[in-house]
C-alpha positions in Angstrom: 58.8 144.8 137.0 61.8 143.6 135.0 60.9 140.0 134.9 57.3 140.7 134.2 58.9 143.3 130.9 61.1 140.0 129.8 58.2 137.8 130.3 55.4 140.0 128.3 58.3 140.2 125.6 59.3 136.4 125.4 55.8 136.2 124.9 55.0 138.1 122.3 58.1 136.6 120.5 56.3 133.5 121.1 53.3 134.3 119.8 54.7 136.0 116.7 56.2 132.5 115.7 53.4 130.7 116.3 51.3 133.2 113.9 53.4 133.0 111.2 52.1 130.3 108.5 52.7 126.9 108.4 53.4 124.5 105.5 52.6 120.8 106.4 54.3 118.4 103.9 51.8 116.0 102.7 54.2 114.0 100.4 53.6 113.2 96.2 51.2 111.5 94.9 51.5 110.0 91.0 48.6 109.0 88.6 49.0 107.6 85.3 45.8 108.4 83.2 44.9 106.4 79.5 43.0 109.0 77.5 41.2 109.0 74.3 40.6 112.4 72.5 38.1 113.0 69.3 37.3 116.3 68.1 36.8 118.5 64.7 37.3 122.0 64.0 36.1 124.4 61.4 38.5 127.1 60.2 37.5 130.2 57.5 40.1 132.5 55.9 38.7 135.7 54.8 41.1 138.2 53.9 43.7 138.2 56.9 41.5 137.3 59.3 41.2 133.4 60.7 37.8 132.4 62.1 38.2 129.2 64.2 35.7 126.7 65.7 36.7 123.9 67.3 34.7 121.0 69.8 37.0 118.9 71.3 35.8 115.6 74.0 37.7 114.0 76.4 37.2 110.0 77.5 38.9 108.0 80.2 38.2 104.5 79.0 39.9 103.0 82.1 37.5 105.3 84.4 35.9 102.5 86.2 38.7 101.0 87.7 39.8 104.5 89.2 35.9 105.6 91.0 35.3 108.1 87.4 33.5 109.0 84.9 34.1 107.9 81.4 33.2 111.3 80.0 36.5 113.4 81.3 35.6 116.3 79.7 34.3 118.7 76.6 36.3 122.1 75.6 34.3 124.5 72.7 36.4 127.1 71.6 35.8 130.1 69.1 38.5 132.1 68.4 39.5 135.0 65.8 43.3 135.9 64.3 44.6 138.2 62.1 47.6 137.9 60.4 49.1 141.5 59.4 52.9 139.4 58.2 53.0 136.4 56.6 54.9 135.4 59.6 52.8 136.3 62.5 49.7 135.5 63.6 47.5 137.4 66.3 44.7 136.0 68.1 42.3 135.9 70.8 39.4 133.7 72.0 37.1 131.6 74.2 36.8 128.2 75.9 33.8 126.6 77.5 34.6 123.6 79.5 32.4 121.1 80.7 34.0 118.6 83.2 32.4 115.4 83.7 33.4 114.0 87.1 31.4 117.1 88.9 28.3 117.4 90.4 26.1 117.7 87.9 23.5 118.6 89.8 25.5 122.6 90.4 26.3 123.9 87.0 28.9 125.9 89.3 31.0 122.9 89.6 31.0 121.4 86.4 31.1 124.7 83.8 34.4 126.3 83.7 35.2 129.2 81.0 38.7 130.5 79.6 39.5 133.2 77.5 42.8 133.8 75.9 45.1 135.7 73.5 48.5 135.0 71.8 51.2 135.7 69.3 52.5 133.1 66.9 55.8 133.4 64.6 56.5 131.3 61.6 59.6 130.5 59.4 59.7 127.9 56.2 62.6 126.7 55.3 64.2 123.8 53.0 65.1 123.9 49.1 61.1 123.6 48.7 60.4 125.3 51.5 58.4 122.3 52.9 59.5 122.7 56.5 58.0 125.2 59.2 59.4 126.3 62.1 56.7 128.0 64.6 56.6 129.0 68.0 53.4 130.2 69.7 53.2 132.3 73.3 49.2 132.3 74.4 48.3 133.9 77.8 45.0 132.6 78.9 43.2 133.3 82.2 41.1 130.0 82.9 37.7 131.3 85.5 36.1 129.0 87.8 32.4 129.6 88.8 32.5 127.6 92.1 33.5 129.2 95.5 37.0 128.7 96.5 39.5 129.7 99.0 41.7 132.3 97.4 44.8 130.9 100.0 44.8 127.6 98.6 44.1 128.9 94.8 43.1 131.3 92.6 39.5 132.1 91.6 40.9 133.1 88.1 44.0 131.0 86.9 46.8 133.5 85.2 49.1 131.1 82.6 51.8 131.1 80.1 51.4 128.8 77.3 54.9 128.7 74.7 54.6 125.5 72.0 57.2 124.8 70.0 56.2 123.4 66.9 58.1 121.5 63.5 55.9 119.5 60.8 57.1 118.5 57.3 55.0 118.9 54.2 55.9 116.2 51.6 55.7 117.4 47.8 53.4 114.8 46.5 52.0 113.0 49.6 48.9 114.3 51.6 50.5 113.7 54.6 52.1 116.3 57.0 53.6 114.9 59.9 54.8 117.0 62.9 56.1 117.6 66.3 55.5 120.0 68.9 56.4 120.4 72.7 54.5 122.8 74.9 55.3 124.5 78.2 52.2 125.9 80.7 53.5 128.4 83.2 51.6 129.5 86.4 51.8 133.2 87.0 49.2 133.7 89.9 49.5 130.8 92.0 48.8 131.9 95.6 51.8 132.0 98.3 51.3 128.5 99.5 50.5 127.2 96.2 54.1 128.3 94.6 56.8 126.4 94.0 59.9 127.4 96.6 58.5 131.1 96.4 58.1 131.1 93.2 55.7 130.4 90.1 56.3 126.7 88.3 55.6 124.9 85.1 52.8 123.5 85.6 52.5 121.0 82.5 54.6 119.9 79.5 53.0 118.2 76.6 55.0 116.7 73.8 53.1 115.9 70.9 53.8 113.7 67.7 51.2 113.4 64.9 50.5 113.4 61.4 47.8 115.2 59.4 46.1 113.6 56.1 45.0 115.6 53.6 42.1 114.1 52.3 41.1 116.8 49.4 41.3 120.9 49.3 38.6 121.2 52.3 38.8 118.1 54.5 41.7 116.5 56.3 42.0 114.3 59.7 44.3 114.7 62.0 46.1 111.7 64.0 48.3 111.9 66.9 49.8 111.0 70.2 50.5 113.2 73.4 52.4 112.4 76.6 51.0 115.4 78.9 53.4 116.0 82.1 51.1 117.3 85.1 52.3 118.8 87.8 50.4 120.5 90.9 50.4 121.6 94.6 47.1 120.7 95.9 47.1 123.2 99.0 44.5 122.4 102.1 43.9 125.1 104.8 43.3 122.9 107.6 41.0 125.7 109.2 39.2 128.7 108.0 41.1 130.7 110.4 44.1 129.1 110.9 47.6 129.9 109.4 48.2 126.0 108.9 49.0 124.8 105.3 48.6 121.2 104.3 50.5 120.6 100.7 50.5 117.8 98.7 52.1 117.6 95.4 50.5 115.9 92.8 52.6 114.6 89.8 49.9 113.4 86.5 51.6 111.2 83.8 48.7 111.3 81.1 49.0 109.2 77.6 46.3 111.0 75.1 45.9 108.9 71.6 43.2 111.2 69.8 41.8 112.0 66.2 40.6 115.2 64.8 38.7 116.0 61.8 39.3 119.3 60.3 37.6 121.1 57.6 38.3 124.7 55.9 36.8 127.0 53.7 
C-alpha cells in the first residue's frame, strides 16, 4: 500500500508538470519594409471644438519582390476635440482600416475598426514664441472582425500611444519644420504573448518633417518616418494543448509620405 501511495503521488507530480504551459522558442525574425504614404485631411474650428477628417493610403512599392500587395493599406479617421485651455486639447474618434494583403473575398479579414480617445498638452516658447513643445497620450482599442484564438491574442487590442512632439514656426517663411517621437504600449497582450510577464512597447516611430504653408486654407505636409516594430507572433500548436510556439518578430519600416491639409 505504501509504494502504490508514493507511486499515485509521483504521478500526479508528474502530470502536474507536464500540464503546465509550454513556451517553444521559435527564434527572431527581421524585415525591412520601403513604404510610401499619401494622404489629406480636413480640419474645421468652430468655437473650441476641432472637427477632423482625415484618409490616409498606404503602398509597398517593393511588394513584388516580397509575395504582397502593392496596396498595404487605407486608414479613414473622423475624430472631434475640444479644447477648454489654450493648452490642452481633448479628443476622441474612429478609424476604419482596410488592409490590402487579406482575403478579399471575407470582409472579416480585411476591415479592421479602432476607436480612440486622448489628451494633448502644449507650451510655446521663444522670444516670439515660435516654438511648441507638445506631448500627446491617446488610448485606442484597435477591433478585429475575424475569429481568433484569445491565447495567442486579443480579439480587441488595448494600447498606449505617448508622442512627443517639437516643430519651429519661422516669422516670415511658410515653412514649419518639426520633430516628433512616438511610443505604442501594449496593455492587454495575452500571457504567452507578453514580454517576460509583462506588457512591451510594441512600436517607436520617429518622425522628421516639414509643413508648407501654401495660403490661409491650404498647406502640404512632407516628411520622413523610421517606424520600429516589434511583436511576439504566438502559435498554439493544438487547440487543446498547453504548448506555445513564439516567435518574435522585429519590423524596421522606412515611410517617405506627403499629406495635403486643408482648414476652415
Amino acid at each position: 500500500m505504501k509504494r502504490l501511495f508514493i507511486i499515485v503521488a509521483f504521478a500526479l507530480i508528474a502530470f502536474s508538470m507536464f500540464a503546465e504551459d509550454t513556451e517553444v522558442d521559435m527564434g527572431t525574425t527581421t524585415n525591412n519594409v520601403f513604404q510610401l504614404r499619401a494622404g489629406a485631411s480636413f480640419n474645421k474650428k468652430i468655437s473650441i471644438l476641432r472637427l477632423h477628417f482625415d484618409e490616409q493610403l498606404r503602398f509597398n512599392p517593393y511588394a513584388s519582390q516580397t509575395g504582397n500587395s502593392f496596396f498595404n493599406r487605407s486608414h479613414t479617421t473622423v475624430g472631434i476635440g475640444v479644447v477648454p485651455l489654450s493648452f490642452l486639447k481633448v479628443e476622441a474618434g474612429y478609424t476604419l482600416k482596410i488592409y490590402g494583403n487579406k482575403d478579399w473575398s471575407d470582409v472579416k479579414e480585411w476591415m479592421r475598426h479602432r476607436v480612440y480617445a486622448g489628451l494633448t498638452g502644449s507650451v510655446h516658447f521663444g522670444s516670439r514664441k515660435q516654438m511648441k513643445l507638445s506631448l500627446r497620450e491617446r488610448l485606442l482599442v484597435d477591433m478585429r472582425m475575424d475569429s481568433v484564438n484569445l491565447n495567442e491574442k486579443p480579439k480587441n487590442a488595448l494600447h498606449l500611444r505617448s508622442k512627443l512632439g517639437f516643430e519651429y514656426k519661422f516669422e516670415h517663411v511658410p515653412v514649419k519644420p518639426y520633430l516628433s517621437l512616438e511610443i505604442d504600449n501594449t496593455l492587454n497582450a495575452p500571457k504567452h504573448q507578453q514580454k517576460n510577464g509583462h506588457q512591451y512597447i510594441n512600436e517607436i516611430k520617429a518622425t522628421v518633417g516639414t509643413r508648407w504653408r501654401l495660403n490661409k486654407r491650404n498647406a502640404l505636409n512632407f516628411y520622413y518616418r523610421y517606424h520600429y516594430g516589434y511583436d511576439r507572433d504566438v502559435n498554439q500548436k493544438k487547440k487543446n494543448t498547453s504548448i506555445y510556439e513564439i516567435t518574435t518578430e522585429k519590423t524596421h519600416i522606412h515611410v517617405v509620405g506627403i499629406n495635403y491639409e486643408f482648414d476652415w
